[in-house]
C-alpha positions as CSV (number, residue, x, y, z in Angstrom):
1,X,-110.5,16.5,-88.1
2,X,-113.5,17.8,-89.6
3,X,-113.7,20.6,-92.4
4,X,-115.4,22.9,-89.8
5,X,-113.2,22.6,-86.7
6,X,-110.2,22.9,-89.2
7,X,-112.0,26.0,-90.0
8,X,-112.1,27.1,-86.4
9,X,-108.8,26.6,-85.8
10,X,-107.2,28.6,-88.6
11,X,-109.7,31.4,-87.2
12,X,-108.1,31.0,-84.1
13,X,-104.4,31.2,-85.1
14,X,-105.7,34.8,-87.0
15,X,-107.1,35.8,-83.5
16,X,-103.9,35.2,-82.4
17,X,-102.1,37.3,-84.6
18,X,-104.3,40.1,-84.4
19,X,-105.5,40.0,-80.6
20,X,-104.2,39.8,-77.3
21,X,-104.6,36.9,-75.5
22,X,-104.1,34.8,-71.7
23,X,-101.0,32.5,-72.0
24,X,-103.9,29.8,-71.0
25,X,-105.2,30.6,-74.5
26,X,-102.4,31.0,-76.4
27,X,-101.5,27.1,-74.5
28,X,-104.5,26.1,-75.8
29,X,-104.1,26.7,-79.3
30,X,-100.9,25.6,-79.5
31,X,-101.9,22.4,-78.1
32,X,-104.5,22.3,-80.8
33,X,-102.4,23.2,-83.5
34,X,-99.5,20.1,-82.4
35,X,-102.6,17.9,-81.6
36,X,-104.1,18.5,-85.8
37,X,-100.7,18.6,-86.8
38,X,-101.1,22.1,-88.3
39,X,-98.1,23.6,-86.0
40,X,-96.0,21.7,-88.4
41,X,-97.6,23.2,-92.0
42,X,-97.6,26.8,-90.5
43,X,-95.2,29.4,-90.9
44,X,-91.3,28.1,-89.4
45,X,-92.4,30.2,-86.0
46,X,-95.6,28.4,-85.5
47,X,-93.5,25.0,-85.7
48,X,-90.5,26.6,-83.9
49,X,-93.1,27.8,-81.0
50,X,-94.9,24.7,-80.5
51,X,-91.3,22.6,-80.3
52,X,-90.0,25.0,-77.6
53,X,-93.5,25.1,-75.6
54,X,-92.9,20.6,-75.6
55,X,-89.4,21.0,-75.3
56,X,-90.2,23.3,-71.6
57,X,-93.2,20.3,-70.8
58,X,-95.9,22.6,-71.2
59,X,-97.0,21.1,-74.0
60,X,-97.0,17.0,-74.8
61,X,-95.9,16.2,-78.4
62,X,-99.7,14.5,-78.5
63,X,-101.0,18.0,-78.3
64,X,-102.4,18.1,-74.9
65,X,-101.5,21.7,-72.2
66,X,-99.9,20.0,-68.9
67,X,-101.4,22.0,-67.0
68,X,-99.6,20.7,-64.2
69,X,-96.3,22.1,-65.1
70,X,-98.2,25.2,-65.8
71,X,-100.0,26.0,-62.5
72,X,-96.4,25.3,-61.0
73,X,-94.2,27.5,-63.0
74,X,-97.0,30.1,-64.3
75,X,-100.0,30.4,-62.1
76,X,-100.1,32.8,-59.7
């Protein structure tokens, strides 16, 4: 991954702790944090998060949202 999308990323995951989000955004960056591998090198709860969200299916362990399982279980 490129310096500047790496960049991106960690700007995200500070959005996250400082904004609200929609659970299709937060998804999103969890799936992009497993896909770089950075879910891994992040604080315990980052890792622990991401594991749970593949775990449940809504997440693949090659960092991609099923959004399958999630318009069935969380869409309204």
């Amino acid at each position: 991954m490129r310096q500047i999308e790496m960049m991106g990323l960690y700007k995200r995951v500070v959005e996250y702790e400082t904004e609200d989000h929609s659970l299709e955004w937060v998804l999103q960056l969890f799936a992009d944090l497993v896909a770089t591998g950075l879910a891994w090198q992040l604080q315990g709860r980052y890792g622990r998060e991401a594991k749970a969200m593949i775990d449940e299916g809504i997440i693949t362990v090659q960092g991609d949202v099923n959004w399958d399982y999630y318009e069935e279980n969380y869409a309204l």
